[in-house]
C-alpha positions as CSV (number, residue, x, y, z in Angstrom):
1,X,23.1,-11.4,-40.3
2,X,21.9,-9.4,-37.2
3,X,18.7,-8.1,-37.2
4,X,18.5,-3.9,-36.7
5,X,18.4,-2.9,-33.0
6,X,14.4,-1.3,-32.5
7,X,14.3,2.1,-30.8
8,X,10.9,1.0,-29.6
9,X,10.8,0.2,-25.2
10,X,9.8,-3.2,-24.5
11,X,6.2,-3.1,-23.7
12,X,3.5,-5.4,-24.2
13,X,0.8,-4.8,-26.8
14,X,-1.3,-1.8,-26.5
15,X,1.3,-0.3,-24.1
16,X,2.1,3.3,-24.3
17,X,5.4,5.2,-22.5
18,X,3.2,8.3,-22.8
19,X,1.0,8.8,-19.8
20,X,-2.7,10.1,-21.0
21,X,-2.9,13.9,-20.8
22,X,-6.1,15.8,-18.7
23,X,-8.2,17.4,-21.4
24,X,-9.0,20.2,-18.5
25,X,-7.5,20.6,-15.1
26,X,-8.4,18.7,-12.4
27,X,-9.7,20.4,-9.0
28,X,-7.8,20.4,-6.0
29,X,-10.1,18.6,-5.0
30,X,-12.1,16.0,-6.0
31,X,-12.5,12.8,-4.5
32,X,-14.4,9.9,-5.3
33,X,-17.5,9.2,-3.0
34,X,-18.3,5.7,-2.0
35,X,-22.0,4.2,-2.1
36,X,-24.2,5.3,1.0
37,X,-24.7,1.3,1.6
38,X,-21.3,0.6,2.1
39,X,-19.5,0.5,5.3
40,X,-17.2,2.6,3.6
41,X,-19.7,5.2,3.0
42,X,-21.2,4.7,6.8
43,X,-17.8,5.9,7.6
44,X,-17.1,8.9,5.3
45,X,-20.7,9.8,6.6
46,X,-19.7,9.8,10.1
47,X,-16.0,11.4,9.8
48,X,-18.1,14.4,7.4
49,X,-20.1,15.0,10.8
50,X,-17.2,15.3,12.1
51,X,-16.7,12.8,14.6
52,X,-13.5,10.4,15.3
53,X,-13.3,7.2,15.3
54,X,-11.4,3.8,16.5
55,X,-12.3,0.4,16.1
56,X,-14.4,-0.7,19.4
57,X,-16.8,2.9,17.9
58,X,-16.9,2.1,14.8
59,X,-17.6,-1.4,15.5
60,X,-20.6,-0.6,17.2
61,X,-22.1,1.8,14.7
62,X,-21.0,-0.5,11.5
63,X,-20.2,-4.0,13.2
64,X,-17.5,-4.0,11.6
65,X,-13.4,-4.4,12.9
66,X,-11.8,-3.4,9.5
67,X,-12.1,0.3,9.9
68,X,-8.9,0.3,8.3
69,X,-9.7,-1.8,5.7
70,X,-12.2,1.3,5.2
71,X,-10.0,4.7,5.7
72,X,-7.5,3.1,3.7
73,X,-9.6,3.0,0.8
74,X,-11.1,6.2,1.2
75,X,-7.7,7.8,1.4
76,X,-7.2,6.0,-2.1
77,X,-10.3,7.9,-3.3
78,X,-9.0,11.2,-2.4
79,X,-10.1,11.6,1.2
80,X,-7.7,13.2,3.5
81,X,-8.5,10.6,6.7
82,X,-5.8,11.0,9.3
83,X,-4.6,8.5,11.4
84,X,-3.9,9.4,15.3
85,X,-3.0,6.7,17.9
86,X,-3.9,6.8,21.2
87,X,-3.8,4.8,24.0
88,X,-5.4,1.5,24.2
89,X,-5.7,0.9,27.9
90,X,-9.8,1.5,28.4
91,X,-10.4,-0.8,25.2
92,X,-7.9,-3.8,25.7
93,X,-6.7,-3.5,29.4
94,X,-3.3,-3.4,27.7
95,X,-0.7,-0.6,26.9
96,X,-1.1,-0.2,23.5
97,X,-1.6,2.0,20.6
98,X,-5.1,2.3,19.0
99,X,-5.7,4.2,15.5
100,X,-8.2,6.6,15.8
101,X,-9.3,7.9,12.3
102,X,-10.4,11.6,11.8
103,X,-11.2,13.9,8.0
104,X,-9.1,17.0,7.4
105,X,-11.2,19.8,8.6
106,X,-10.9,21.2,5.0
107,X,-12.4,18.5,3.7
108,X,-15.5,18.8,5.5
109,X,-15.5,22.6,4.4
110,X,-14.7,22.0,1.5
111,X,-17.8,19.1,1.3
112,X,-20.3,21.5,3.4
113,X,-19.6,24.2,0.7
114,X,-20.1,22.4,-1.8
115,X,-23.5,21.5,-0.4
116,X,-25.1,24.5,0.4
């Protein structure tokens, strides 16, 4: 005898298909801020001032060489952090590319505005 087919997805236990609703609407934006004592935060603190940064700067404010270690989690935060490359030949004596890590002007507005 054959057992009637369940309608029910295959999920483990405590699994839902529905995805959890917002009780209010979120902002457009609203990122997550890291702790001041992080590198992550030393950097967020710098791009807000609105500087640019690549790896040989950042190292020498943070020494640190996994600045994008660092944008890449504040993008998954919320930031807007760009990535430009530019050319690598005063750091390395090589022709390469360097990533040079900037915040979305609106961003800062958006953070100054917020402040004041």
């Amino acid at each position: 005898m054959d057992a009637p087919q369940s309608k029910i997805p295959a999920s483990g236990p405590g699994q839902f298909d529905a995805a959890q609703q917002e009780l209010f609407e979120q902002p457009a934006f609203c990122p997550q801020w890291p702790s001041n004592a992080t590198k992550e935060g030393q950097l967020l603190a710098a791009l807000l001032d609105g500087a640019s940064l690549n790896h040989p700067e950042f190292g020498s404010i943070a020494r640190t060489w996994r600045l994008a270690a660092y944008a890449w989690l504040l993008k998954r935060k919320g930031w807007h952090v760009r990535t430009l490359t530019e050319d690598g030949q005063p750091w390395t004596g090589k022709t390469c590319g360097i990533a040079r890590y900037i915040l979305e002007p609106s961003d800062i507005k958006a953070v100054k505005g917020a402040r004041t």
